[in-house]
RODO-2510 file (C-alpha; in nm, 4 decimals, decimal comma):
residues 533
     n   res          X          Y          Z
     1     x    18,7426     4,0296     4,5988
     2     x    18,7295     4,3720     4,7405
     3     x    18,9814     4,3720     5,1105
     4     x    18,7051     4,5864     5,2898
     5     x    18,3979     4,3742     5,1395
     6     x    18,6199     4,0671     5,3392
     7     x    18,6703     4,1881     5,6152
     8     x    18,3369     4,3134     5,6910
     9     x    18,2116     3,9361     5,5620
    10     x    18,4845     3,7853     5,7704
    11     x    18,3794     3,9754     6,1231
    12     x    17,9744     3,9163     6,0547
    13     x    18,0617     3,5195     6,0053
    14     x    18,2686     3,4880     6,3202
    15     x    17,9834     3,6447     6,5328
    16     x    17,7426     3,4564     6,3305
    17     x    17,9077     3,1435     6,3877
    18     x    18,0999     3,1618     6,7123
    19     x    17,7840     3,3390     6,9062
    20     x    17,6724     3,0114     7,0373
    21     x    17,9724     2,8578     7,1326
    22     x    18,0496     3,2181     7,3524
    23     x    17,7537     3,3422     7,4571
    24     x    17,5459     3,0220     7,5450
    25     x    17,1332     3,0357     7,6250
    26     x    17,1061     3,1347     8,0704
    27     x    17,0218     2,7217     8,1774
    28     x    16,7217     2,6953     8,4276
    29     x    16,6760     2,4000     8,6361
    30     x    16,3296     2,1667     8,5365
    31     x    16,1024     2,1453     8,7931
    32     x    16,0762     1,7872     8,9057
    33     x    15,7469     1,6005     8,8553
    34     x    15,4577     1,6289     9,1232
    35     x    15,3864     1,2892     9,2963
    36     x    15,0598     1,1688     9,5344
    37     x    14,6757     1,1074     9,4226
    38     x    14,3978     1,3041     9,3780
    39     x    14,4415     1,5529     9,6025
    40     x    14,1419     1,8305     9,7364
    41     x    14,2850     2,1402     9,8008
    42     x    13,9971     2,3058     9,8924
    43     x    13,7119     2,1338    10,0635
    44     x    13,4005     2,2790     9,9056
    45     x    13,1366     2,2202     9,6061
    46     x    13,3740     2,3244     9,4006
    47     x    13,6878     2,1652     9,5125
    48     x    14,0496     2,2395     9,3325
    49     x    14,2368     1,8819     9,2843
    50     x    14,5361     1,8205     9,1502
    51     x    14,6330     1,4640     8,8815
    52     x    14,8973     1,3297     9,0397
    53     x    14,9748     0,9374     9,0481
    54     x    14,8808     0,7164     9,3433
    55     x    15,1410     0,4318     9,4305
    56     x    14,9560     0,1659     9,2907
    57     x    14,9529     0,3818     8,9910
    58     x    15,3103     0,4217     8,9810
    59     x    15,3901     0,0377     9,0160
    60     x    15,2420     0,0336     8,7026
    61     x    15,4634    -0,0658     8,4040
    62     x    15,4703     0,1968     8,1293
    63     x    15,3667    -0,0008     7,8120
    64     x    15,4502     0,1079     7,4254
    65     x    15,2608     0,1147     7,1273
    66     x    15,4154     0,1669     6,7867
    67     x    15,2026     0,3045     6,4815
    68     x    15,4084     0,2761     6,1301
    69     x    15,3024     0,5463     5,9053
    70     x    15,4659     0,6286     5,5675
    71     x    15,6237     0,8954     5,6790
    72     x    15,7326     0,8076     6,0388
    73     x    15,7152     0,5301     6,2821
    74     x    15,5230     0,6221     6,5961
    75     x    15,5890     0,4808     6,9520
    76     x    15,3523     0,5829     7,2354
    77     x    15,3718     0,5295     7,6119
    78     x    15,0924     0,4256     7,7990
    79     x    15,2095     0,7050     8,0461
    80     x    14,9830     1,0463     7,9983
    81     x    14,9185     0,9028     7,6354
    82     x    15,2135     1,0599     7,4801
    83     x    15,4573     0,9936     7,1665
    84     x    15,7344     0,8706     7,3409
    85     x    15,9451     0,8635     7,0146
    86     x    15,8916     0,9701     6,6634
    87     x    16,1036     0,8249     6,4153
    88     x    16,1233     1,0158     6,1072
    89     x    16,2058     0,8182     5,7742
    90     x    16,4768     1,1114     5,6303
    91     x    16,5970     1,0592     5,2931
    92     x    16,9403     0,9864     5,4552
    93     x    16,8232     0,7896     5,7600
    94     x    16,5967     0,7358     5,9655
    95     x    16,5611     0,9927     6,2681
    96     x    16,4031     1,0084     6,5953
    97     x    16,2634     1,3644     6,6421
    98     x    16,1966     1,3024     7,0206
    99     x    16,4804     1,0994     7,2126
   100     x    16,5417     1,2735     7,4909
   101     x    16,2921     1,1394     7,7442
   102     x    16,0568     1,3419     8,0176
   103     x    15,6742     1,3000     7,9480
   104     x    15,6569     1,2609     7,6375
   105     x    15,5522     1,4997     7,3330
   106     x    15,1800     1,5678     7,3566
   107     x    15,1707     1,4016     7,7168
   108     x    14,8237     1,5001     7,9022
   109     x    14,8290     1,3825     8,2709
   110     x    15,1720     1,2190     8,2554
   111     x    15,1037     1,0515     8,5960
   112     x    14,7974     0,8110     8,4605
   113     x    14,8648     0,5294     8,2784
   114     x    14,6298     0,5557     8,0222
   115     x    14,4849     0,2294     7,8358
   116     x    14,4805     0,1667     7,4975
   117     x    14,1505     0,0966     7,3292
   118     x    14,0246     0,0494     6,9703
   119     x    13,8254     0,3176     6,8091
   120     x    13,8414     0,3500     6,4147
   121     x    13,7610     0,7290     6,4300
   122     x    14,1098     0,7340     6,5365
   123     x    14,4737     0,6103     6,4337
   124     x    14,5303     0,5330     6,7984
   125     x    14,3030     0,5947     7,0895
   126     x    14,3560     0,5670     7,5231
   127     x    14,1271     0,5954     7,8237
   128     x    14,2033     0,6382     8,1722
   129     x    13,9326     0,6980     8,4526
   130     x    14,0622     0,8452     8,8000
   131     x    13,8912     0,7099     9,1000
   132     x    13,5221     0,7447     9,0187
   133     x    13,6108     1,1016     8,9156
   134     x    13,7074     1,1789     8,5959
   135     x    13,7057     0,9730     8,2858
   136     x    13,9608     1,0722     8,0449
   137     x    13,9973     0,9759     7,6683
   138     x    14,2357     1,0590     7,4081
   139     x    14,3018     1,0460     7,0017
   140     x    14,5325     1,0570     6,7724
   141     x    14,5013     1,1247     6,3745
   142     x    14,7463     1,1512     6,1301
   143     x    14,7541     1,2795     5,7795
   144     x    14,8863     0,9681     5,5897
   145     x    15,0990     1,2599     5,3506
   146     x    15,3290     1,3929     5,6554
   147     x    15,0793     1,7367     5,6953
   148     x    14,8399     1,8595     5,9880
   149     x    14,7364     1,5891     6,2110
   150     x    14,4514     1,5910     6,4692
   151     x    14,4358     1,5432     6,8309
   152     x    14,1145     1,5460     7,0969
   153     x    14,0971     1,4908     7,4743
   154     x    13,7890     1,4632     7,6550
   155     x    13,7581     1,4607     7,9901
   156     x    13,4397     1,3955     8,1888
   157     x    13,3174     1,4731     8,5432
   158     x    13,1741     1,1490     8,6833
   159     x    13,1653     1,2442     9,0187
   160     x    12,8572     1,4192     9,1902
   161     x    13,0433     1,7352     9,2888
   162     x    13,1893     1,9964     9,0433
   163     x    13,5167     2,0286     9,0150
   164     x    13,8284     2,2389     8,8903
   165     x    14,1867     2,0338     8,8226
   166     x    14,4716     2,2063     8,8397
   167     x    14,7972     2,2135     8,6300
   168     x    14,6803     1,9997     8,3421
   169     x    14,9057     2,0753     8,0424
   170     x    14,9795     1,9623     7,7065
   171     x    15,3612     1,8889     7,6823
   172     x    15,6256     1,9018     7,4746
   173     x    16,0132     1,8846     7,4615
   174     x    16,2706     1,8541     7,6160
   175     x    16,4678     1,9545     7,2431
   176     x    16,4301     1,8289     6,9325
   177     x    16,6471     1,6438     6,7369
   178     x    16,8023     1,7036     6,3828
   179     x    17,0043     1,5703     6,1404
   180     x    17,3460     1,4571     6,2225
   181     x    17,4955     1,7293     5,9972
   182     x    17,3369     1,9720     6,2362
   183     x    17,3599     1,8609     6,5328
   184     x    17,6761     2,0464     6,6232
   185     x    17,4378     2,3601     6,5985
   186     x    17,1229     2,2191     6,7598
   187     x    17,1688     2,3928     7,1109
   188     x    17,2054     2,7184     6,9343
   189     x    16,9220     2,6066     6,7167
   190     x    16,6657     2,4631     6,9029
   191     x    16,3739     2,6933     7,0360
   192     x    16,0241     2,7357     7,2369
   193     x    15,7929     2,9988     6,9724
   194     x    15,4445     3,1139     6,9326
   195     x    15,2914     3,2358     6,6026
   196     x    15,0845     3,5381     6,6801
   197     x    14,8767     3,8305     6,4219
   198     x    14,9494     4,1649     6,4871
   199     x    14,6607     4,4421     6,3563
   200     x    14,8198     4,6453     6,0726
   201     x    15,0371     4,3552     5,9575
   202     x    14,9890     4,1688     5,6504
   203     x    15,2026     3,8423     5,7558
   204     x    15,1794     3,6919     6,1152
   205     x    15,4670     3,6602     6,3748
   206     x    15,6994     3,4269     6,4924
   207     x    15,8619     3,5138     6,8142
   208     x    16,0751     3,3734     7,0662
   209     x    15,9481     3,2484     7,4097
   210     x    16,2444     3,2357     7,6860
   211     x    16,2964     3,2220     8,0536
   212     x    16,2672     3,5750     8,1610
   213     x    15,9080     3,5673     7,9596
   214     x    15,8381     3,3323     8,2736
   215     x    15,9911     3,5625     8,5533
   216     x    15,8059     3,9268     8,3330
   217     x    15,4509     3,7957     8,2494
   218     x    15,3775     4,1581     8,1025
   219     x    15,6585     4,0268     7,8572
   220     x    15,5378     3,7256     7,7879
   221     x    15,1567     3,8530     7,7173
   222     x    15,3393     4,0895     7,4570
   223     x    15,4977     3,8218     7,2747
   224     x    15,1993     3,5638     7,2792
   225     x    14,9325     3,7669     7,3312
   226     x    14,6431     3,5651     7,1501
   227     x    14,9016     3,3105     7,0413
   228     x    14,7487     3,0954     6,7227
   229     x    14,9828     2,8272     6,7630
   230     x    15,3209     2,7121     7,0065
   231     x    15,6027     2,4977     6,9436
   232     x    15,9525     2,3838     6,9426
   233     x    16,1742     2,3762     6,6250
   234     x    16,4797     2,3459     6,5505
   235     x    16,6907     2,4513     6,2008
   236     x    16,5083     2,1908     5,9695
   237     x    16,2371     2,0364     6,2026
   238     x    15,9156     2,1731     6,3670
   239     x    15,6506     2,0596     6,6085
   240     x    15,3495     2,2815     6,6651
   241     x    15,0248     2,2662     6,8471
   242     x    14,7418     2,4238     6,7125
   243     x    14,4208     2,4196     6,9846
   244     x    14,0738     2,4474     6,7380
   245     x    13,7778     2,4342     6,9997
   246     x    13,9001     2,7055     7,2469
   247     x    14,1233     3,0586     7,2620
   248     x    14,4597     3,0056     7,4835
   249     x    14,5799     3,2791     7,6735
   250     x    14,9492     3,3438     7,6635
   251     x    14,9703     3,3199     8,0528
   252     x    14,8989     2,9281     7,9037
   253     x    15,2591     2,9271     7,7909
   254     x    15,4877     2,7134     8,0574
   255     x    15,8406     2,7613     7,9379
   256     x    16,1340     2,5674     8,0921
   257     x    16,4537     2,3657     8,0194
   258     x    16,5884     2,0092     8,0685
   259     x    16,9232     1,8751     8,0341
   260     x    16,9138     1,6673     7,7013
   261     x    17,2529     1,5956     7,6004
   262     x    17,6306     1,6473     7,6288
   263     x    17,8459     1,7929     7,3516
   264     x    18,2116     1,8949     7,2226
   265     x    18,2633     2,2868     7,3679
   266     x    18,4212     2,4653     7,0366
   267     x    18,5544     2,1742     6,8636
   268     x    18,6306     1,9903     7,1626
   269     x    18,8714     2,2418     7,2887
   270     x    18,6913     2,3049     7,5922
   271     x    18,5792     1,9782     7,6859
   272     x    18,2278     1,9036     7,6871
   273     x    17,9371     2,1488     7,7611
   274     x    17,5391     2,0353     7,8819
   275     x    17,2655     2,1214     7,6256
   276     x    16,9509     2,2144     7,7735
   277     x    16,6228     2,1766     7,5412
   278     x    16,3394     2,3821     7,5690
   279     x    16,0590     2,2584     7,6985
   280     x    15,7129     2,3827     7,6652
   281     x    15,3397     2,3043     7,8133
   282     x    15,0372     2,4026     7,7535
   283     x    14,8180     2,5030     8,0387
   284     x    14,4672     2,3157     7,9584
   285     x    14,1578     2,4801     8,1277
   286     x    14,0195     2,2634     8,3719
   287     x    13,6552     2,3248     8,5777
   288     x    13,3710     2,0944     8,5219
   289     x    13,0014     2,0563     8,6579
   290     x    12,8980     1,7295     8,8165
   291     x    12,8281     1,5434     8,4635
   292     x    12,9720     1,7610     8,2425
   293     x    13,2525     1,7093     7,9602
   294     x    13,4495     1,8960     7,7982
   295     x    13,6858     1,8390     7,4883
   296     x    13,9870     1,9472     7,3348
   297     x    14,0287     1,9709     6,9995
   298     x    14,3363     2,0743     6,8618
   299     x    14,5859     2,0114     6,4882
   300     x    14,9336     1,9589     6,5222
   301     x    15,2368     1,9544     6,2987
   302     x    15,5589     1,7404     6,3556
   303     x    15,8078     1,7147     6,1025
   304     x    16,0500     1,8849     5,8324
   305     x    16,0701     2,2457     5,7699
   306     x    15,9461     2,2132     5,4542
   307     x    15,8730     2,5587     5,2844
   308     x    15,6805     2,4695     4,9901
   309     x    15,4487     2,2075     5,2102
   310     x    15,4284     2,4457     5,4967
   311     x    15,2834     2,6996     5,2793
   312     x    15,0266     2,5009     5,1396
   313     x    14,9075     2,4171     5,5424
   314     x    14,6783     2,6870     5,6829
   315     x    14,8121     2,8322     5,9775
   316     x    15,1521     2,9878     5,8653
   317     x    15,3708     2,7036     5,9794
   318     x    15,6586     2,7937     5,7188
   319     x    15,7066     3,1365     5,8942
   320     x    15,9045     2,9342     6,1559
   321     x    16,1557     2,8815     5,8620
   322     x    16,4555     3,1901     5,9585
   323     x    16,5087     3,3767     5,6342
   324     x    16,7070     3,5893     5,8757
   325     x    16,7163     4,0172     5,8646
   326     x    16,7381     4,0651     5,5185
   327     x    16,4305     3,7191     5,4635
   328     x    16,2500     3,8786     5,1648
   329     x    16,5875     3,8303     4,9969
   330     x    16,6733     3,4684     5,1017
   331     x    16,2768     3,4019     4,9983
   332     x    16,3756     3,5586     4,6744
   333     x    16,6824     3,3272     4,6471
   334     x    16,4751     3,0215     4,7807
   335     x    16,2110     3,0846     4,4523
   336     x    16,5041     3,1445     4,2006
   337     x    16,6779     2,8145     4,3405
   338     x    16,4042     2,6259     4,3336
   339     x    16,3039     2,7301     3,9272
   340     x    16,6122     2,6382     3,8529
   341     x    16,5994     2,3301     3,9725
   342     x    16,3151     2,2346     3,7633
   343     x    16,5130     2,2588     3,4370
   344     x    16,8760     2,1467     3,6359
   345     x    16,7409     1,8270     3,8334
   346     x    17,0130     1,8991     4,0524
   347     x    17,0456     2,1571     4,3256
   348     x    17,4138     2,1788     4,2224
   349     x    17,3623     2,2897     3,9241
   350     x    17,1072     2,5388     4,0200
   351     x    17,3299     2,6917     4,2484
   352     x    17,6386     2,7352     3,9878
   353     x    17,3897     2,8983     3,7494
   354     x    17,2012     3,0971     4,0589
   355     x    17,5361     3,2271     4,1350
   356     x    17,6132     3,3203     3,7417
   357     x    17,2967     3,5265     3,7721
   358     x    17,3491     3,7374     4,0914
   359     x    17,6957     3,7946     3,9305
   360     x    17,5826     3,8933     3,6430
   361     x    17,3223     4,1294     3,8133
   362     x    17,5722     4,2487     4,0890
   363     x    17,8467     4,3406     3,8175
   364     x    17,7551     4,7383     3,7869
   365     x    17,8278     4,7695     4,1405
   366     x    18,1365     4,5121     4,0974
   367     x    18,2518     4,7276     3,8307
   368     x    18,2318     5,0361     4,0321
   369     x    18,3927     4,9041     4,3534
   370     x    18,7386     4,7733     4,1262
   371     x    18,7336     5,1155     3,9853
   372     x    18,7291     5,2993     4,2712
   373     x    18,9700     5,0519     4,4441
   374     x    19,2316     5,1026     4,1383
   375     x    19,2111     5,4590     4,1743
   376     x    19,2967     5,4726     4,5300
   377     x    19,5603     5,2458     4,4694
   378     x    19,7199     5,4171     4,1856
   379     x    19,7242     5,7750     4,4118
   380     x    19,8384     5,6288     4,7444
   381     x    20,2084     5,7013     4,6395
   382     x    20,0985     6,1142     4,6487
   383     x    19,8921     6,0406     4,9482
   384     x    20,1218     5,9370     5,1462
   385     x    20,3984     6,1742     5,0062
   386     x    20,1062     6,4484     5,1304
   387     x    20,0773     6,2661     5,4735
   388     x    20,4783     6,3002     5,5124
   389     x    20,4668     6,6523     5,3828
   390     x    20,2730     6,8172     5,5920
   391     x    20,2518     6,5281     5,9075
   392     x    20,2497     6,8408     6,1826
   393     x    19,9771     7,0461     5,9990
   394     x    19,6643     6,8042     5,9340
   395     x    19,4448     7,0915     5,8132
   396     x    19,6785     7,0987     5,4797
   397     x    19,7127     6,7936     5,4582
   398     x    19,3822     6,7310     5,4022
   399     x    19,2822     7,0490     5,1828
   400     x    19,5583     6,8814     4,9726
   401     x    19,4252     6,5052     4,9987
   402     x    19,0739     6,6999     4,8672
   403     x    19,2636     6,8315     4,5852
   404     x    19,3904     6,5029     4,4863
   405     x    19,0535     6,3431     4,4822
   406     x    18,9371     6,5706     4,2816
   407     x    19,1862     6,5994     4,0486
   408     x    19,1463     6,2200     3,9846
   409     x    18,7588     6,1708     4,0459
   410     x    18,8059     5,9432     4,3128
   411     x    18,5992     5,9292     4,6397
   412     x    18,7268     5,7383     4,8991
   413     x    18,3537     5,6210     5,0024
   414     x    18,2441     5,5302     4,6901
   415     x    18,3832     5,1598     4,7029
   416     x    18,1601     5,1284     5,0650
   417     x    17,8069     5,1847     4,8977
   418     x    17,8286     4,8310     4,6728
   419     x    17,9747     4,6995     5,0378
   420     x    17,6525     4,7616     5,1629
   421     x    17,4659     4,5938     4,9193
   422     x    17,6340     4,3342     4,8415
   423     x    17,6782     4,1980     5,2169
   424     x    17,2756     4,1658     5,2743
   425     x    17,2635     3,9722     4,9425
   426     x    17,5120     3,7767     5,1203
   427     x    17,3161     3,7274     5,4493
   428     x    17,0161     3,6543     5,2654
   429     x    17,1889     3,3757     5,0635
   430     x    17,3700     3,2319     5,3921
   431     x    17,0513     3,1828     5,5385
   432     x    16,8154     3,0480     5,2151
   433     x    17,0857     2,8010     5,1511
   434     x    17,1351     2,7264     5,5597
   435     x    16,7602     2,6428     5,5850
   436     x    16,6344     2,4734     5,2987
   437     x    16,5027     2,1520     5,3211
   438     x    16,5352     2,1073     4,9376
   439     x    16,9010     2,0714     4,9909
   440     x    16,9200     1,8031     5,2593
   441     x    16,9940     1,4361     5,1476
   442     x    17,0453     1,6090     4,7802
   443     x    17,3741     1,5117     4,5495
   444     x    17,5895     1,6993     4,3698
   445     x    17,8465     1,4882     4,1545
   446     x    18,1105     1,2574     4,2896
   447     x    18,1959     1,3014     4,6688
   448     x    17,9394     1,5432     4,7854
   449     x    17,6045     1,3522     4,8227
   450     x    17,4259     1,6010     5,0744
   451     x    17,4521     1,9879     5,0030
   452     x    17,2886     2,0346     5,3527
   453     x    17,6457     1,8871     5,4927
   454     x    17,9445     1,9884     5,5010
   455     x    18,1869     1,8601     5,2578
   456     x    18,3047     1,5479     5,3771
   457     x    18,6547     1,6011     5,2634
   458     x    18,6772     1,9775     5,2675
   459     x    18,7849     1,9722     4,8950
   460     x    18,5163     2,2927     4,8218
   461     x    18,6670     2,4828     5,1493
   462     x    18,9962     2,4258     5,1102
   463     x    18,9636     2,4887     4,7168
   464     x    18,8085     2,8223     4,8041
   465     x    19,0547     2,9081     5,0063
   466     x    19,3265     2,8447     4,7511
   467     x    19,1397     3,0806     4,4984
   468     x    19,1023     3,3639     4,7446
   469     x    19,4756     3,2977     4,8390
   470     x    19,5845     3,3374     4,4555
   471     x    19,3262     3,6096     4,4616
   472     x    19,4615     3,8329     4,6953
   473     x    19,8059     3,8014     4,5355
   474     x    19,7186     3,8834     4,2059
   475     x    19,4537     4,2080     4,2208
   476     x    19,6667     4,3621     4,5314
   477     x    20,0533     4,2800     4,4813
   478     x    20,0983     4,6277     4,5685
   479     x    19,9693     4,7136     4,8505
   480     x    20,2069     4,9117     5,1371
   481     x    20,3508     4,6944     5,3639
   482     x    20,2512     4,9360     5,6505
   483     x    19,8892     4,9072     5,5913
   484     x    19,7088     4,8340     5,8761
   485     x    19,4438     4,6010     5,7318
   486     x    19,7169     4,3896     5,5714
   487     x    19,8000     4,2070     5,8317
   488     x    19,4280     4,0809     5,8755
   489     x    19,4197     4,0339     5,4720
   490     x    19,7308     3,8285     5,4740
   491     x    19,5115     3,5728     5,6861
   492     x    19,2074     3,6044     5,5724
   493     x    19,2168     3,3319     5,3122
   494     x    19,2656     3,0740     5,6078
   495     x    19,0431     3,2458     5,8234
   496     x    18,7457     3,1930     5,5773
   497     x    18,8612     2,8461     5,4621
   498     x    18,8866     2,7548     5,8729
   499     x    18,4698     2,9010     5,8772
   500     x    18,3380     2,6993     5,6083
   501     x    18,5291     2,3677     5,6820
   502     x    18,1406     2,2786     5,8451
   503     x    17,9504     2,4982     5,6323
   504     x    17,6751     2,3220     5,4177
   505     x    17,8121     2,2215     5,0951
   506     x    17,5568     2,3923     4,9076
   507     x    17,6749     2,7677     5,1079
   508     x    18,0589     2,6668     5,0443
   509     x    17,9940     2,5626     4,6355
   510     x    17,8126     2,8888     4,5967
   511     x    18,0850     3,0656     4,7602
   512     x    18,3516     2,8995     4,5466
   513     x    18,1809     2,9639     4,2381
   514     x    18,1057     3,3283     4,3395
   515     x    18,5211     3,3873     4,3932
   516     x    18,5910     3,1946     4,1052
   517     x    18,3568     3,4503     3,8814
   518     x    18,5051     3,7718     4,0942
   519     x    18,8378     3,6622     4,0017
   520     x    18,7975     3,6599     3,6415
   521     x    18,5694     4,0233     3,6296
   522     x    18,8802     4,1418     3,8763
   523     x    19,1291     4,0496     3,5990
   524     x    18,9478     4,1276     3,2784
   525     x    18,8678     4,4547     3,4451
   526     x    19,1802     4,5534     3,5869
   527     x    19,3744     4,5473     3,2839
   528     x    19,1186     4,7938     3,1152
   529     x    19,1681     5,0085     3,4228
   530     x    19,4935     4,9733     3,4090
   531     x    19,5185     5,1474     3,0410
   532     x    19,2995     5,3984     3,1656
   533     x    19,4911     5,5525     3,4483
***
C-alpha cells in the first residue's frame, strides 16, 4: 500500500472519527413546559388562548396504552396522546426508538390528558374536550408491513366565540435511539432535518436544521423553505412527519435540545460528557370560527433506514440515508453489494468478492502508482547525491533533479493522480458499508455474527494491522532513514489497527481483504519492476 495513499487515508479517518468527540454540537437549554388553564390573552371576539393544564388536570394520572404490531410494540400516554415508547422488534433485539422521556413523539397538547376511545377507523383513537371550548380528537394508523402510517387531529370550536390557540405543536424528540453497536456515535449521529425540492434539481434535499436556524430565521426559511417533510434520525433509524391536508411554513420548524443521556468522553478518558437530543415541533395553525373544525391530516414514518423500502415509499424518505460527498459512489457500491448478495446469501461473501472487483478495476491505476513509486525509489540515491552537491545553489539543483526525471521518465506527481481517485472510492465505501441496514444483525462465519458491529474480538483489526505491518516491511525495506514521513509510516500500522478496533465488521473485512489483494499485486509487480530498472 502506497505511504502517501496512507497517510492521506490515515489523517481523513482521524477527523472523520475523532470530530465528534473534539468538536461537540453548541448545547441549548429546553425551555421548560408552560403551566395554568385556558388562558385569554386578548379579550375580544377573537380572543388568543393558550392549552395549558389546569390543576385538576394535572392531578391527573398519566395512563398507558400498548398496541403490539408485527413490527413494533406501541405504548401511548394518555398525556397529549403521544407514543410514549416505541419498541422496535430488531433482528438482534428488541429496541425502544423513544426512551428518553419529555412529551412524547407525536404529542399534540401535552398538557390534556386525552381519553382513549374505540373507533375501528383507527388502530388507536383519544378525545379530550377543554372546558366547553374545544373538543379535540386524535388517530392513529399503522401500516401492518413497518411503512407510512397515518395520523389526524381534529379539533373543534364549541364555544360561541371564535377563537385562535396559540403554540399548538406536533412534537418530537428528545433523540433517538439506535442500536447498541452505535450508540457510542449516536450524539454525533442524531439530527433535526427537513426534506425540501429545489427548482432545477432532479432529486430533493435533505438538510440540517440547528440552533442558530432558530436565532437567523432568514436561515432557517432557506433551508426549509416549503419543507415536504421534518424529522429526527439518527445513523440507521428515522422518524418523519409528513402533514397531507395543509402547506407548513418553515417558520413552523421549533428546533431545540434536551439532555437525554450521559456517556464515556473518548473512551472514557475524559470522564463522562451530557448528550443533548434534538428536539423538534411542529407549529400547528390554530384560529377557528364559533362551530367550526378543522383537521389535520398528516403520514408519518418511524423506523429503520431501510434503503430499498424507503425507496419504494413516496416522499423520498431514503434520501435521509448519508451516502456522504462522494454518495453516487457509495449508492453504486450499495447496488453492487446488494447483487451480490443474491447469488452469495451472505453479506460476507459479497463483500470479499465486491472487494475482488474494485481491485480488479482499480489495478491500472495500482499498477501505475507502484511504478512510479519504484522509480523514485530506485533514483533517490542521485537525488540526494544532487541535493548534497549543490545544497547552497537550489536553482542547479533543481535544473539537475529535472534532468534526472527525465532521463528516467519519472514524474514525481504521477503517483498523486490514482491518490485522488482511489481515496473517494474509499469514502464512498466507508459510508455505503457505515449505513446499510442490510448489514445489521447479518453473519459472517464463526465469531462475527453482525457486520454492522464491530468485531467482537478485534481478530479482523488486529489481523489487518499485522498485514499492513508485514506490508510496509516488505515493498519499502529501503527507504532513508531521514525521511520525514517515516516516522509517521513506522506507526501507521497501529494507528489504523487502533481506528478500526470499533469499526463495523463489514468496513474492517473489506479493508482486510483489500490489503491482503494490494499486497500480493505489490509483490508480483515489484519483482517485474524490479528487472526492468
Amino acid at each position: 500500500m502506497n505511504k502517501d495513499f496512507l497517510i492521506a487515508l490515515g489523517v481523513t479517518l482521524v477527523f472523520y472519527a475523532g470530530y465528534s468527540y473534539f468538536f461537540p454540537p453548541k448545547q441549548a437549554e429546553f425551555p421548560p413546559n408552560a403551566q395554568a388553564v385556558i388562558e385569554e390573552q386578548a379579550a375580544s371576539n377573537n380572543p388568543k388562548i393558550k392549552v395549558t393544564a389546569s390543576n385538576s388536570q394535572q392531578e391527573e394520572e398519566e395512563r398507558l396504552y400498548t398496541l403490539e404490531l408485527k413490527d413494533a410494540d406501541i405504548t401511548f400516554s394518555s398525556k397529549g396522546a403521544a407514543i410514549k415508547t416505541y419498541e422496535f422488534k430488531d433482528t438482534v433485539a428488541k429496541l425502544n426508538l423513544t426512551p428518553y422521556g419529555g412529551a412524547g413523539y407525536f404529542a399534540t397538547m401535552p398538557e390534556l390528558n386525552f381519553k382513549k376511545v374505540d373507533d375501528e377507523s383507527w388502530d388507536m383513537a383519544f378525545e379530550a374536550v377543554l372546558q366547553d371550548t374545544l373538543s379535540v380528537k386524535k388517530g392513529y394508523y399503522f401500516d401492518k408491513d413497518g411503512g407510512l402510517n397515518k395520523l389526524s387531529l381534529t379539533v373543534k370550536n364549541i364555544g360561541d366565540k371564535n377563537i385562535e390557540i396559540s403554540d399548538v405543536f406536533v412534537n418530537m424528540g428528545p433523540g433517538l435511539a439506535t442500536v447498541e453497536s452505535e450508540m457510542s456515535e449516536n450524539s454525533a449521529n442524531m439530527r433535526a432535518i427537513c426534506l425540501i425540492r429545489e427548482a432545477g434539481k432532479k432529486n430533493a434535499t435533505v438538510n440540517d436544521i440547528t440552533e442558530k436556524m432558530m436565532q437567523k430565521p432568514a436561515k432557517l426559511e432557506e433551508e426549509c423553505s416549503g419543507w415536504e417533510w421534518a424529522g429526527i434520525d439518527n445513523r440507521y433509524f428515522l422518524t418523519a412527519f409528513i402533514p397531507r391536508s395543509w402547506e407548513p411554513a418553515a417558520s413552523d420548524l421549533k428546533f431545540s435540545k434536551q439532555y437525554v443521556y450521559s456517556q464515556p468522553s473518548f473512551y472514557g478518558l475524559f470522564g463522562q460528557k451530557a448528550v443533548k437530543g434534538p428536539k423538534l415541533d411542529i407549529k400547528l395553525p390554530m384560529s377557528l370560527a364559533a362551530g367550526q373544525e378543522l383537521t389535520f391530516d398528516a403520514d408519518f414514518y418511524i423506523g429503520p433506514k431501510d434503503y430499498e423500502e424507503l425507496s419504494a415509499e413516496p416522499y423520498d424518505l431514503q434520501r435521509s440515508i448519508q451516502f456522504g460527498f462522494f454518495g453516487q459512489f457509495g449508492k453504486w457500491a450499495r447496488n453492487l453489494l446488494e447483487w451480490l448478495y443474491g447469488y452469495t446469501h451472505n453479506y460476507g461473501w459479497a463483500i470479499i468478492i465486491m472487494t475482488l472487483m474494485i481491485q480488479l478495476v482499480m489495478f491500472p491505476l495500482t499498477y501505475k502508482q507502484l511504478k512510479s513509486s519504484a522509480v523514485m525509489q530506485k533514483i533517490q540515491p542521485q537525488m540526494k547525491l544532487i541535493q548534497e552537491r549543490y545544497k547552497n545553489d537550489p536553482m542547479t539543483a533543481q535544473r539537475e533533479m529535472m534532468a534526472l526525471y527525465k532521463k528516467y521518465g519519472a514524474n514525481p506527481l504521477s503517483g498523486c493522480l490514482p491518490l485522488f481517485i482511489q481515496l473517494p472510492i474509499f469514502l464512498a465505501l466507508f459510508n455505503a458499508l457505515r449505513t446499510s441496514w442490510s448489514l445489521h444483525g447479518s453473519p459472517f462465519i464463526w465469531w462475527i455474527h453482525d457486520l454492522s458491529a464491530k468485531d467482537p474480538y478485534y481478530v479482523l483489526p488486529i489481523a489487518m494491522g499485522i498485514m499492513m505491518f508485514i506490508q510496509q516491511k516488505m515493498t519499502m525495506p529501503d527507504m532513508a532513514k531521514d525521511n520525514p514521513s517515516m516516522a509517521m509510516m513506522k506507526w501507521m500500522p497501529i494507528f489504523m489497527t487502533l481506528i478500526f478496533l470499533n469499526f463495523p465488521a463489514g468496513l474492517t473485512l473489506y479493508w482486510f481483504v483489500s490489503n491482503c489483494i494490494s499486497f500480493v499485486i505489490n509483490l508480483i509487480l515489484k519483482k517485474r519492476l524490479a528487472k526492468a530498472f
